[in-house]
C-alpha positions as CSV (number, residue, x, y, z in Angstrom):
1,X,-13.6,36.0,0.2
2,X,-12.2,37.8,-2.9
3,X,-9.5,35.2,-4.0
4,X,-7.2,38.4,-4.3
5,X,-5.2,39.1,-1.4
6,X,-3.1,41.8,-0.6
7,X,0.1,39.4,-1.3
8,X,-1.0,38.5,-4.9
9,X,-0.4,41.9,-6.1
10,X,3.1,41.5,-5.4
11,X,4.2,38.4,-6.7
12,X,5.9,38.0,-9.9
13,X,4.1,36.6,-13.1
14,X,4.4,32.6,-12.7
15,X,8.1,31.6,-15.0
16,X,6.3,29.2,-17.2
17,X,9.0,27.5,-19.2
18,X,10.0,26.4,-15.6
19,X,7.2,25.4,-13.9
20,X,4.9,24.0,-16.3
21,X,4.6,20.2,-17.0
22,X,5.7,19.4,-20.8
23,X,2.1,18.5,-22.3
24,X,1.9,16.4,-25.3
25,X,-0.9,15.6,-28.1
26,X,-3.1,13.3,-27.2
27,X,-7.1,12.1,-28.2
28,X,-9.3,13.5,-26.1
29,X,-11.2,11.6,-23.9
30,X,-15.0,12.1,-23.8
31,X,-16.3,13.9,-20.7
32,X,-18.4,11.7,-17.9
33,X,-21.8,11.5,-18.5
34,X,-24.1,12.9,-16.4
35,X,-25.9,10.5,-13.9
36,X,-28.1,12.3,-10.9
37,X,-28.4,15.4,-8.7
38,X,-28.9,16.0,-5.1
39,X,-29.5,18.9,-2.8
40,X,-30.8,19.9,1.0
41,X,-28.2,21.9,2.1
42,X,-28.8,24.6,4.5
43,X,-25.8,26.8,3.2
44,X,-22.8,25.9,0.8
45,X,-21.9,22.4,0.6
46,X,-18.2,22.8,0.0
47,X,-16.5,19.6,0.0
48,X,-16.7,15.6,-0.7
49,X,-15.4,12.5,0.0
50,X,-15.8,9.4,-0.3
51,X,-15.3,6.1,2.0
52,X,-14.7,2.6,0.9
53,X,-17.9,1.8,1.0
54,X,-18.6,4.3,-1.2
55,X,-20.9,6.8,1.3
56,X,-20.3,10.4,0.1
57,X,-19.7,13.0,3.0
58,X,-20.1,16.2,2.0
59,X,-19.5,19.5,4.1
60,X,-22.6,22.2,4.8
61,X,-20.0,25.1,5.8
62,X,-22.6,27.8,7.4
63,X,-24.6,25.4,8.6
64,X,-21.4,23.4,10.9
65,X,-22.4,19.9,9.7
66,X,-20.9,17.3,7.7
67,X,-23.8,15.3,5.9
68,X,-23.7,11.5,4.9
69,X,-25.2,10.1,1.7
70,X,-25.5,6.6,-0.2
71,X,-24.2,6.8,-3.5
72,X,-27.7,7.6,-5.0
73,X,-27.7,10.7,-2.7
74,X,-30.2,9.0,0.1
75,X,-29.8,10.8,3.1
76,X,-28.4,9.0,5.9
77,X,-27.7,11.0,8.7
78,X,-25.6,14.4,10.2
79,X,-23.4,15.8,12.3
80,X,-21.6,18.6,14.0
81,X,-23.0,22.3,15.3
82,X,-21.0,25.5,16.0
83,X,-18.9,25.9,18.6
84,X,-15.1,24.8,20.0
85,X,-15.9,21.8,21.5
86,X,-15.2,18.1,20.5
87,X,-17.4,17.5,17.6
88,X,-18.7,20.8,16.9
89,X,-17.2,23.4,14.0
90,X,-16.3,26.3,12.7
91,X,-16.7,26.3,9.4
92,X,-15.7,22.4,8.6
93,X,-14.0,22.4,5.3
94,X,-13.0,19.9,3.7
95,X,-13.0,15.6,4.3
96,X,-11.2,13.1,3.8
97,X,-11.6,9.0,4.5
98,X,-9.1,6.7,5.2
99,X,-8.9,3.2,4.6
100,X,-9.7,2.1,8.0
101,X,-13.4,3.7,8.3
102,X,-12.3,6.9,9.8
103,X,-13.7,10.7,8.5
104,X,-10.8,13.9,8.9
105,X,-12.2,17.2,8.9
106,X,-10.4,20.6,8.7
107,X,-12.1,22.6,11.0
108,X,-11.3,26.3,9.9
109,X,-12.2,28.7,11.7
110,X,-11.0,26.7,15.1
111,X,-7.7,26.0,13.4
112,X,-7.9,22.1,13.7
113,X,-8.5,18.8,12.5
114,X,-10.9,16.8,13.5
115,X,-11.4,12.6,13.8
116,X,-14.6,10.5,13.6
117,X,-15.8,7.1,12.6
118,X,-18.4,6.9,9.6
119,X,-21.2,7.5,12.2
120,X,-20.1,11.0,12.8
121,X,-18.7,9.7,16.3
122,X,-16.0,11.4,17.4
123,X,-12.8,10.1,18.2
124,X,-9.9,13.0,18.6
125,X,-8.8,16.5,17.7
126,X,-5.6,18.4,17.4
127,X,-4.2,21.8,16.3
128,X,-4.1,25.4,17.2
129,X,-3.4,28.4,15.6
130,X,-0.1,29.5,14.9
131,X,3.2,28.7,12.7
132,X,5.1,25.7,14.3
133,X,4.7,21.6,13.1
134,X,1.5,20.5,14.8
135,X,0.0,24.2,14.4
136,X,-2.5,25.7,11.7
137,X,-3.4,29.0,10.5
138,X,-6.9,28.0,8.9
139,X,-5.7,24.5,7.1
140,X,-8.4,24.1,4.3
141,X,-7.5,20.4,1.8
142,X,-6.8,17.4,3.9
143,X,-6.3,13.4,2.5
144,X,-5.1,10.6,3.5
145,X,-2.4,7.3,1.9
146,X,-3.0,3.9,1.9
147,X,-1.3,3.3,5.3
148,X,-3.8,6.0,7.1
149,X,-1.5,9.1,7.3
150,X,-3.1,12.4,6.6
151,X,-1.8,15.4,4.8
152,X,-3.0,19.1,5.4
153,X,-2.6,21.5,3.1
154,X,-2.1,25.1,6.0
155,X,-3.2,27.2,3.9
156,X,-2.0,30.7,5.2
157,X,1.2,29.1,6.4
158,X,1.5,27.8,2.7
159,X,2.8,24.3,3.6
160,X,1.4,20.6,3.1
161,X,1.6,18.9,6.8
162,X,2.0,15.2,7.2
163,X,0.5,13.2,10.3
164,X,0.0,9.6,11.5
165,X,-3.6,8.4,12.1
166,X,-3.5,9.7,15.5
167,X,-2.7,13.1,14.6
168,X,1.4,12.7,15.6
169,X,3.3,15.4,13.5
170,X,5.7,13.6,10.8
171,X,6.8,16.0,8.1
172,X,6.3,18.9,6.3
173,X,7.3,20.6,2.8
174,X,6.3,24.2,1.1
175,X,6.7,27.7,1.8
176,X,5.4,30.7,0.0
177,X,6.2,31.5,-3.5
178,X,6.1,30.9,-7.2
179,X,9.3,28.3,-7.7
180,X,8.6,24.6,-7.9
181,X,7.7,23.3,-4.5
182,X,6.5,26.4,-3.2
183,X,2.7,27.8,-3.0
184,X,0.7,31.0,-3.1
185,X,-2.5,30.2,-1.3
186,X,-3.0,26.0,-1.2
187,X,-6.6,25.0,-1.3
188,X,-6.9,21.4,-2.5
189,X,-5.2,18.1,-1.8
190,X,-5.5,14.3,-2.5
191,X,-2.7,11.5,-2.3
192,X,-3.4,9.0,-5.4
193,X,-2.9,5.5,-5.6
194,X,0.8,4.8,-6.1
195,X,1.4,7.8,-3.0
196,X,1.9,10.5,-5.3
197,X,1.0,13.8,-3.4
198,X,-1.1,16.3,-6.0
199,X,-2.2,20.1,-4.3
200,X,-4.2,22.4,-6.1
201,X,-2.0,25.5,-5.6
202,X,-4.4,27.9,-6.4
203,X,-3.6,31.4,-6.7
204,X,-0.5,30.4,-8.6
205,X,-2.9,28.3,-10.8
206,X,-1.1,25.5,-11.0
207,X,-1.1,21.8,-9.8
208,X,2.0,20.3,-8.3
209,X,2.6,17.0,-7.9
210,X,5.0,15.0,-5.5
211,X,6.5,12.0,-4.5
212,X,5.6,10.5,-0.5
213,X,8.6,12.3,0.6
214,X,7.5,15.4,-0.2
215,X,10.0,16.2,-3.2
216,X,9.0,18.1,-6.2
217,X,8.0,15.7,-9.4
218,X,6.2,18.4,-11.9
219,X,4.0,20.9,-12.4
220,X,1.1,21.6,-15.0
221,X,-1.2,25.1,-15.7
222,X,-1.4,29.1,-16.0
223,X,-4.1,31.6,-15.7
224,X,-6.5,31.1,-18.7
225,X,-9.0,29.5,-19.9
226,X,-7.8,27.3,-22.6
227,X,-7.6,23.9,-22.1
228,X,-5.0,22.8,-19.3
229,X,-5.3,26.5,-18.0
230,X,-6.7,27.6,-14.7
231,X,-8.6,30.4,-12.9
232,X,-8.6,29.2,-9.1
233,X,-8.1,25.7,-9.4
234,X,-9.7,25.2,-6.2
235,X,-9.7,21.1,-5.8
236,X,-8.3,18.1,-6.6
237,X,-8.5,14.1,-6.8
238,X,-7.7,11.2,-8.6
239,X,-9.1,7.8,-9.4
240,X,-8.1,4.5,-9.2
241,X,-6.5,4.7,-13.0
242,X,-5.0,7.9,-12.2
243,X,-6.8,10.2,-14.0
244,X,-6.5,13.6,-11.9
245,X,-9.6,16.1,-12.0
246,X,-9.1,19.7,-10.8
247,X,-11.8,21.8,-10.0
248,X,-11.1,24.7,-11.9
249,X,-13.9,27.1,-9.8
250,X,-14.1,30.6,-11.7
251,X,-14.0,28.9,-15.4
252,X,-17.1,26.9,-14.1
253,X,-16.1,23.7,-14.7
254,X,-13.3,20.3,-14.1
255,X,-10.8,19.4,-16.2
256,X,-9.3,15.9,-16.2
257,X,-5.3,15.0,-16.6
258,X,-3.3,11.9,-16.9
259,X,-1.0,11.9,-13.3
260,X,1.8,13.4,-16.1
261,X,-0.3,16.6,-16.6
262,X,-1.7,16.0,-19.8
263,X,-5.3,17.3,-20.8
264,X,-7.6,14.6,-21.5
265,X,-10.8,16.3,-21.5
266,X,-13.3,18.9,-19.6
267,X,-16.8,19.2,-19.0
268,X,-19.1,22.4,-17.5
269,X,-19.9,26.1,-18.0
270,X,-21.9,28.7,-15.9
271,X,-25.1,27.5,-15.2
272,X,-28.3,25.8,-13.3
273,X,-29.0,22.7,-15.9
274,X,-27.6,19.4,-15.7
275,X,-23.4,19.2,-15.8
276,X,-23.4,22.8,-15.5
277,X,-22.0,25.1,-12.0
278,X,-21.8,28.1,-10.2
279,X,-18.8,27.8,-8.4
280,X,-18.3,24.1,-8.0
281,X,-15.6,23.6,-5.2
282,X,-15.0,19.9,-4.1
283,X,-14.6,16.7,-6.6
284,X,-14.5,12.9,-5.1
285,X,-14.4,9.5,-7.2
286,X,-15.6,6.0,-5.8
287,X,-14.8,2.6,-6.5
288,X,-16.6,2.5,-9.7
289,X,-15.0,5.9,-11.1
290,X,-18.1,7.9,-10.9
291,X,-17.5,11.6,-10.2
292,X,-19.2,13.5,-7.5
293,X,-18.6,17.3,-8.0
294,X,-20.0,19.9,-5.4
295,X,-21.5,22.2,-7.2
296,X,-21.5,25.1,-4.8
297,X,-23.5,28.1,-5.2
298,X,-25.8,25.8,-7.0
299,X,-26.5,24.3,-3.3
300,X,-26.3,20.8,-4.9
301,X,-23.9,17.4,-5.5
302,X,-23.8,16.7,-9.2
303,X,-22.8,12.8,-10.0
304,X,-21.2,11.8,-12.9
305,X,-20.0,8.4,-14.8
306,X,-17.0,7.8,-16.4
307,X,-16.9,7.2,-20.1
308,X,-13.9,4.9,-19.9
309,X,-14.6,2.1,-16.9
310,X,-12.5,2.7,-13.9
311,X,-10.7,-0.4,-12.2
312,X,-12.1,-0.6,-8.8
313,X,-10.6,0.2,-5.5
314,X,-10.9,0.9,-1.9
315,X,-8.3,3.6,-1.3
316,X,-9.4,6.8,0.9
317,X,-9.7,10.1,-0.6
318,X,-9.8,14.2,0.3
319,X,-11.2,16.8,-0.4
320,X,-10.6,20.8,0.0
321,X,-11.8,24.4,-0.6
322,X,-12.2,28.0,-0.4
323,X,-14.7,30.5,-0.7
């Protein structure tokens, strides 16, 4: 899909004295080094995540599956075909693990999440189109806190839900628009370790972050492709020392913050080689800190180390996208 729609032409340009995070000098970090490559995808992967056991999931879109992989990018097995029923997908989006050895799915195209246990079992559903709490209209990032809730980002609805394990509605916050709070188009989502709420709010090119509740803390990026600017920042997570990487998808490449906004440093251009994309659209981090970035049109998962060691942890993580 052309990330343009019709809406875009009509919003105003973003007020960026208002809605941008102060960013202050700081020494670059050095970028993660490069570690290993994977493939065997039948279409697009499109997103990752990670369990505390530090399997990566990753979703094959066209293809209706969500794969499983050891850190090393073993196979270990597959699940999911098209369809409506319990277990099968259309177009499975984007993952998320909990802390309690449980896999969310946003199944797309059947306006849904979906529930299963690290052996693609599955265990419940809920969702249907349409506007009210409980209801999507194509939900795309989904992640989960420490105590097992999972947050949705509904995208054309331009809100972030908020559930219990079992799928009970609990909250929600957004609308559409270019003020703080508000989003044009969310893609990406991840809750970090102190329960701070980052979204990738895409076609405003920006990341917001908030507190549990849902209230507004900051905001950081613009259109560009400077250093802490964005074309489609299409993903987002964060590791167990809070450094936050975006997947900044049309300037081929991720860009890593401090939870405060500020650029630390980037890595990637367009490309087939090692630590280059095409596209990438899904980032996940493990207990060690390593990186795994789904490098999209490239049909392959690029892992990465970091160059500063990561304290570890067993927190679950998200993932989200859009083509």
């Amino acid at each position: 899909m052309n990330r343009v729609s019709i809406r875009s032409f009509l919003r105003p340009t973003l007020p960026v004295a208002l809605l941008l995070a102060a960013v202050l000098p700081v020494a670059e970090a050095g970028p993660p080094q490069y570690v290993t490559e994977w493939g065997g995808f039948t279409s697009k992967p499109y997103r990752v995540a990670v369990d505390a056991s530090d399997n990566v999931y990753v979703s094959d879109l066209d293809a209706n599956k969500v794969r499983k992989f050891a850190s090393d990018g073993s196979y270990i097995l597959d699940w999911g075909s098209s369809g409506t029923g319990d277990g099968e997908f259309n177009q499975p989006i984007a993952l998320a693990a909990d802390p309690f050895g449980n896999i969310f799915a946003t199944d797309n195209g059947n306006h849904r999440i979906q529930k299963f246990d690290t052996s693609g079992n599955f265990s419940l559903q809920w969702g249907s189109l349409g506007s009210l709490p409980g209801e999507f209209k194509y939900p795309q990032g989904i992640g989960t806190d420490a105590a097992g809730n999972v947050f949705v980002i509904d995208q054309w609805n331009d809100r972030v839900q908020k559930f219990d394990n079992n799928g009970n509605f609990l909250m929600e916050f957004g609308e559409y628009g270019t003020q703080p709070g508000r989003f044009d188009w969310p893609l990406g989502i991840f809750v970090g370790p102190d329960g701070s709420i980052f979204v990738a709010d895409t076609q405003n090119d920006r990341i917001q972050k908030f507190d549990p509740d849902g209230n507004f803390l900051l905001a950081w990026g613009q259109t560009g492709t400077g250093d802490g600017d964005f074309t489609n920042p299409i993903d987002v997570t964060v590791d167990g020392a809070s450094n936050v990487y975006v997947v900044d998808e049309y300037n081929h490449r991720i860009q890593m913050f401090t939870d405060a906004g500020t650029f630390l440093t980037k890595w990637g251009s367009l490309g087939t080689g090692p630590g280059q994309f095409n596209h990438p659209r899904g980032v996940a981090t493990d207990s060690m800190g390593n990186i795994y970035v789904v490098d999209s049109d490239n049909k392959r998962i690029q892992k990465f180390s970091p160059t500063t060691p990561v304290k570890p942890t067993t927190w679950g993580a998200l993932k989200s996208l859009y083509p």
